[in-house]
N, C-alpha and C positions, 0 to 999 in steps of 0.2 A: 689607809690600812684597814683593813674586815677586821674589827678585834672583836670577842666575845659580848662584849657591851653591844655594840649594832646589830650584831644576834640576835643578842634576846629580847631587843627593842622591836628587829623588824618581827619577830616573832609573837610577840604581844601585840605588835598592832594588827599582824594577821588573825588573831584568835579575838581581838575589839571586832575587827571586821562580822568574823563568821557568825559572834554573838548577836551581834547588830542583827545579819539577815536572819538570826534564828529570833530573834522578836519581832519581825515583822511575818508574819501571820501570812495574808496573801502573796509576800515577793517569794517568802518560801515557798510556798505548795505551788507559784509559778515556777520558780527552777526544779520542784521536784517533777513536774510534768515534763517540759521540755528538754531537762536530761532521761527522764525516761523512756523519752522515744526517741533518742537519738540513739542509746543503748540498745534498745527492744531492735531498730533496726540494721545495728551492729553486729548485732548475734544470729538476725536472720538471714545476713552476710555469710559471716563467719561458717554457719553452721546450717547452709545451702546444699539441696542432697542429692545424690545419682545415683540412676540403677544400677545396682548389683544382685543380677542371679533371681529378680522378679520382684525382688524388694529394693524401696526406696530408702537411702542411709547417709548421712552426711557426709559429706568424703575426707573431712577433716579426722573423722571419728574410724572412719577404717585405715586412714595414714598413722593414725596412733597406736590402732589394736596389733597392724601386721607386726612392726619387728619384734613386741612384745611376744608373740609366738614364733616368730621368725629365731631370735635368738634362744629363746629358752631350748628350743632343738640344734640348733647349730655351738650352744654350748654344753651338751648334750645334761642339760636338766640341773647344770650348777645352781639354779635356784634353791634343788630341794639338797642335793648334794652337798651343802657345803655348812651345811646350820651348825656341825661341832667343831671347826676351824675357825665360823666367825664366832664362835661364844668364843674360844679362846682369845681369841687377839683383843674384842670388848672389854673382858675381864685383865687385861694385860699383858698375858702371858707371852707377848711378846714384844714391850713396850721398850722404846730405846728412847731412852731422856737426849740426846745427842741427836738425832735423826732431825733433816729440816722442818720446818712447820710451828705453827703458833699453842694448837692445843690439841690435846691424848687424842687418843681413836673414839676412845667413849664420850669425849666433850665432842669433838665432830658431831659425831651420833645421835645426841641431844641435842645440839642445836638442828640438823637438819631431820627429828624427829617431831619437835617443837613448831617444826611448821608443816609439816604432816599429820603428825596425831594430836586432831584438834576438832574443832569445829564442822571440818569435811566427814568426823566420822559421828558428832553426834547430830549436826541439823543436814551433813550431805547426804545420809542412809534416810531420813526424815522425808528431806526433798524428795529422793528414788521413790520412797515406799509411797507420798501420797501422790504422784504421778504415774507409775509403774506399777504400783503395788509391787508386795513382800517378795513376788520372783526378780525383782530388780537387783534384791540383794544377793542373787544367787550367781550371777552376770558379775555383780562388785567383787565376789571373792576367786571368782574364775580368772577374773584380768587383775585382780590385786597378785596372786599367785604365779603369773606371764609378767607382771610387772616388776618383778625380783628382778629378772633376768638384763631388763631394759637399765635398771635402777642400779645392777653390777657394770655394766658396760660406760655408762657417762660415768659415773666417780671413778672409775678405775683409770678414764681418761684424762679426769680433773687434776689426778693427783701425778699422773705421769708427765704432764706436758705443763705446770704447773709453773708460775713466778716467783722467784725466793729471791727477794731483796735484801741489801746490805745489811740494813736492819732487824731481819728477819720476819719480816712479814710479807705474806702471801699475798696473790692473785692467781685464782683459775677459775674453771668455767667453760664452759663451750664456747665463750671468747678468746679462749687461749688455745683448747684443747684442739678447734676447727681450723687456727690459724696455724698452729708450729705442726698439729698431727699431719695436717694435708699437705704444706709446705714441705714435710721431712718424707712425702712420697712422690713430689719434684709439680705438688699443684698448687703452689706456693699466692697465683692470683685467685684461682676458686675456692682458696681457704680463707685468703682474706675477707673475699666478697662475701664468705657464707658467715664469717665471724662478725661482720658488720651488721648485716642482715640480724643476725642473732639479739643484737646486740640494742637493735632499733626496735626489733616486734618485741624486746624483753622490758624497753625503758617502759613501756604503759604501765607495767607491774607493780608500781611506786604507789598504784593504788590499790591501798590493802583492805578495802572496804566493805569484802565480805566476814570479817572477821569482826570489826565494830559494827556490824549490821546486826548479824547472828546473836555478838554477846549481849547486845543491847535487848535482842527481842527474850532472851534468856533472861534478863534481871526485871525488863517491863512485865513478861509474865506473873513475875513474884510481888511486884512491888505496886502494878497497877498505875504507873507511870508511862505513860504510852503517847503525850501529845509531842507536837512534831518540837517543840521548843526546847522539851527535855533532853530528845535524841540529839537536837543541837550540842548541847550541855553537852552530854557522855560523850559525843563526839570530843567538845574541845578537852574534857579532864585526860581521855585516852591518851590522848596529843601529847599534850604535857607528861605522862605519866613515860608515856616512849621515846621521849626529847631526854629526858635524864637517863634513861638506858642504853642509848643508839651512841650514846658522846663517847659512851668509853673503849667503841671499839669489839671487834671480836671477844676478845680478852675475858669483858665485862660482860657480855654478848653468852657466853659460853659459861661462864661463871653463874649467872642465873636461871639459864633454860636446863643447865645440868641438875638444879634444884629443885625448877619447879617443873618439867616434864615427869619426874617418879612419883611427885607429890600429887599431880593434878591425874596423873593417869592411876594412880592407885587408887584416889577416891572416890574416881567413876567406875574404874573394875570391879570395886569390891562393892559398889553400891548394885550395880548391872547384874554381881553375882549373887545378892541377896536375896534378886527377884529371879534367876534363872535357878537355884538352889531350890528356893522356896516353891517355883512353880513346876518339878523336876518330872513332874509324872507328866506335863505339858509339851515342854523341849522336842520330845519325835516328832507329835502334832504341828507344831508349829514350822520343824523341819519340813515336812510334807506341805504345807501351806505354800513357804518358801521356793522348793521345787515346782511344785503344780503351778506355782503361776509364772516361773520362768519357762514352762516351753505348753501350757495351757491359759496363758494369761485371758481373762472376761473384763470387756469393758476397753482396753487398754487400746490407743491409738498407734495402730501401728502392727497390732498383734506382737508375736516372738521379738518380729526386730524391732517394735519400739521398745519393749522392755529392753531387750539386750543394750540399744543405743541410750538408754536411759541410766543403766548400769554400767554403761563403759565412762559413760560424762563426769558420773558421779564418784566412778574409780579412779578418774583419772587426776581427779581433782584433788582426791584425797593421797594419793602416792606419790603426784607429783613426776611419776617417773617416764622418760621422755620429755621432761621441759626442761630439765637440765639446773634446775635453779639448785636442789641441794646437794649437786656437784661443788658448787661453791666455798660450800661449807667444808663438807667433805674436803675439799683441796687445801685446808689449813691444819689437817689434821699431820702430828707428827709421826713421820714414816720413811722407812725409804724403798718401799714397795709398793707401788699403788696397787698392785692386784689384794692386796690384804686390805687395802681402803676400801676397794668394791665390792668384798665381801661381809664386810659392817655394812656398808650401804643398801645389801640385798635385805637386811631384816627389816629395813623399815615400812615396806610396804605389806608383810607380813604382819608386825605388829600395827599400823595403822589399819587397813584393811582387811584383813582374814581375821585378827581376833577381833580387837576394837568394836568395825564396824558391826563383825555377826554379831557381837552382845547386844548391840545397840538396836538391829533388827530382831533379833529373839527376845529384847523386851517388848518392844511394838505391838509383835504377831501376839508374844503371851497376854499381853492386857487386852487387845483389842484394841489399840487405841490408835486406830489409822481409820481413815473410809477413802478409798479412791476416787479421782476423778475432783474432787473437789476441790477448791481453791490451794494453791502450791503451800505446803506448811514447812517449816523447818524446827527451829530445835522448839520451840511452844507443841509440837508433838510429840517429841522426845519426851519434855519436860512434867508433858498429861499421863504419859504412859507410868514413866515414874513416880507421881505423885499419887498414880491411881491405887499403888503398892503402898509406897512410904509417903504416909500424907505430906515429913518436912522435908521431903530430897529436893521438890523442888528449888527453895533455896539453897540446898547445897551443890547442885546443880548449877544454879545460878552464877554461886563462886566459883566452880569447875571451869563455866564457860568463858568466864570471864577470864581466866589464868590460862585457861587454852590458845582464847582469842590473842590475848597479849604476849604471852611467847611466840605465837605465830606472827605477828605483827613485826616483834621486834628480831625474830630470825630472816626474817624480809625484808627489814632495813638495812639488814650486814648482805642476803643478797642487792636487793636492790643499788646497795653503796657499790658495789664492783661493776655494775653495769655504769653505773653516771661516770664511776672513774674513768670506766674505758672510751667512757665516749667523750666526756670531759675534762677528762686529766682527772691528779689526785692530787694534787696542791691542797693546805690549809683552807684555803677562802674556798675551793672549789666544794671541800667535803661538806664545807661548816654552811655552805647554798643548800645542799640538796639535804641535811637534817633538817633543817626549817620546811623547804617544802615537801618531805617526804610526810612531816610529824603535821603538817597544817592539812593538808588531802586529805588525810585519815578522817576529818571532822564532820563533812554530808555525810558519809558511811552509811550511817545508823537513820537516814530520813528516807532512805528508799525502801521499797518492798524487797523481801527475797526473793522472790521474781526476776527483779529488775536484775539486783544485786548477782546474783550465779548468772545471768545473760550476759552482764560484765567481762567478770571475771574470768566464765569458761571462754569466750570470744578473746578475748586476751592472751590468757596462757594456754590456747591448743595453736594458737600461730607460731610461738617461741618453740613449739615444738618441729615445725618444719627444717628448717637449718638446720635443726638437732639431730635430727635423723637421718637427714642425708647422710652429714658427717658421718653417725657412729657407723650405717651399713659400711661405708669406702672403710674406715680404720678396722672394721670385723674381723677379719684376719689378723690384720697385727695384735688386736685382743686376745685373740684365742690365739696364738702360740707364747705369748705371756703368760697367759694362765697356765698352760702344758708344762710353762717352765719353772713357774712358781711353786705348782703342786708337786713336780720331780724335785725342788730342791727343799720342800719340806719332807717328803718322802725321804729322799738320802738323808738327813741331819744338817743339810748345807743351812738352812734356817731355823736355829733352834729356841727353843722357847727360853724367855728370860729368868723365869718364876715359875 
């Protein structure tokens, strides 16, 4: 019998382990080499490029951008159309305590905001800018704003085609939504294969290692703690700290990141807005810097389209939308419409990417505190820019990054948890495997370069996005006459608000 005792036995001897290789000095910096060029070669895979139109562009990187403008016109701009329908539903206003599902629309929300607005928008605007320079950011808010559209269409799937067990609790996902949506239009073998598919390029995911990379170079900043043993360390306390979180379930899951997403975003907003207030006569300036180097970029490899593909990577990463992961989320929220799920789910790439990220670049440009071309930086740029304002944000920052990194972490383990189910059952011994090795992976994290680390992780999650796409194009249609039906029946009164 797997009882909680052999858990946290094997669990402990895997964190004896990782401390172990984190005290030996050269077996470390050996494995940090030899996975880094297994990765670096990974992503030169992944993110392999063809011409289009006289320019060279990765083709992974234009399969992600199309339906992004492909649907925001074919759903004729519900993106921007629908912001006072989804405040209402967030706020309640049409909340049915009886509807299937595990938690509100607004806890959905939060947990699949918690792994969006995080880390992607303060070290992934960081990475653009010292790569791309400041027009990178201009490219991130163009496809954050296309990515509303993509980010309505998979949750709206999620929660339509969705699993409600006896007990009540959920499973969805593009593992369910590509099998039963395709199935129920009579392509019942090329839904399976594609949900499989999904399902296999999504298991890599389990490694959530840009987030204890990032948090970690966020507190080394401050604290001057930077050798590879420490990063061992922060790795293994992360571990532990998301083992006690991950056990209790969405529930638990939902219950923290609802508390600590307004806390951790408020105190980066309002710090972001001390220095865009403060430097207010700057702001145009710094807009035009912004613009200029989105379609005049100097220095930049690649000219236009490497900026733009530098901004779509770093959009993409941060919205999430097209990977289909906070579909997941979204599918436990309690409803019995999913078009009103899709429409919570279009604000998140809004509030992640179009505010978030521009404050994040409009501090950058205000301070000065980017130089292109130079070695890849992440949030230890963010963290200069800021400090160069408010000598103590740094630190506060530091805590920010850290509550960022870790909701996002732990909103990836509730994703991550429905992919292992689906491919390995969800029996007790099965779930109580993949906590241990989900919480043990997280602990190299923090030993790699961000470099290495975003080669990873983009190489990873823009494959899960292939399955995902096919799908939503074939169900397109079935979408948008859901939506036609949804909006006539809150038009008539047929759907009325509760409160």
């Amino acid at each position: 019998m797997f009882s909680i005792k052999r858990l946290g036995g094997a669990f402990l001897a895997l964190l004896a382990m990782s401390s172990a290789a984190a005290a030996q000095d050269n077996g470390g910096s050996a494995f940090v080499r030899i996975t880094s060029d297994v990765i670096t070669a990974f992503s030169n895979f992944v993110f392999s490029e063809v011409t289009m139109f006289g320019a060279q562009m990765p083709w992974i990187v234009v399969w992600m951008g199309a339906p992004m403008f492909f649907l925001t016109f074919y759903f004729a701009f519900i993106n921007l159309r629908s912001f006072k329908q989804a405040s209402k539903i967030v706020r309640g206003h049409y909340e049915d305590a009886n509807a299937p599902g595990e938690v509100t629309q607004f806890q959905a929300l939060s947990t699949a905001l918690s792994g969006t607005v995080g880390l992607g928008n303060i070290a992934g605007v960081a990475v653009a800018i010292s790569i791309g320079g400041p027009g990178a950011t201009f490219w991130m808010i163009i496809i954050g704003l296309c990515a509303m559209s993509l980010k309505f269409a998979e949750c709206t799937l999620a929660v339509k085609y969705r699993e409600v067990r006896a007990d009540g609790t959920v499973a969805g996902g593009p593992m369910y939504f590509l099998e039963k949506g395709l199935s129920a239009r009579g392509w019942s073998k090329f839904g399976k294969a594609l949900a499989w598919t999904y399902a296999i390029l999504a298991f890599p995911s389990i490694l959530q290692v840009a987030q204890v990379n990032q948090s970690f170079e966020a507190i080394s900043f401050v604290t001057g703690f930077e050798s590879e043993s420490s990063a061992w360390i922060y790795g293994v306390m992360l571990a532990v700290l998301t083992a006690i979180v991950i056990i209790g379930g969405i529930k638990s899951i939902a219950g923290v990141t609802s508390k600590l997403v307004p806390l951790m975003a408020g105190i980066y907003i309002l710090g972001a807005l001390v220095i865009i207030l403060g430097h207010i006569t700057e702001v145009p300036a710094a807009f035009v810097t912004i613009v200029q180097g989105a379609f005049n970029p100097e220095g930049i490899a690649g000219g236009i389209a490497g900026v733009i593909i530098i901004g779509m990577k770093r959009a993409v990463y941060s919205t999430e939308a097209g990977l289909g992961s906070a579909s997941m989320a979204h599918a436990a929220a309690k409803t019995n419409e999913p078009v009103s799920e899709g429409m919570v789910a279009l604000m998140e790439p809004f509030i992640d990417t179009v505010l978030v990220s521009t404050m994040t670049a409009l501090v950058i440009v205000i301070t000065g505190n980017y130089i292109v071309g130079e070695e890849v930086q992440g949030i230890s740029m963010t963290s200069a820019a800021f400090g160069s304002v408010i000598s103590w944000f740094p630190v506060v920052l530091a805590v920010a990054a850290f509550l960022f990194g870790f909701s996002t972490i732990i909103s990836w383990g509730y994703y991550s948890s429905k992919v292992w189910e689906f491919i390995w059952g969800g029996s007790d011994r099965s779930m109580q495997i993949f906590k241990v090795v989900y919480c043990v992976l997280l602990i190299p994290g923090a030993v790699w370069s961000p470099q290495v680390v975003y080669d990873l992780m983009d190489g990873m999650f823009f494959l899960m996005a292939i399955p995902n796409i096919i799908g939503i194009y074939l169900l397109a249609p079935e979408l948008k006459r859901d939506l036609h039906s949804y909006l006539e029946r809150v038009k008539s009164g047929e759907i009325r608000e509760t409160r």
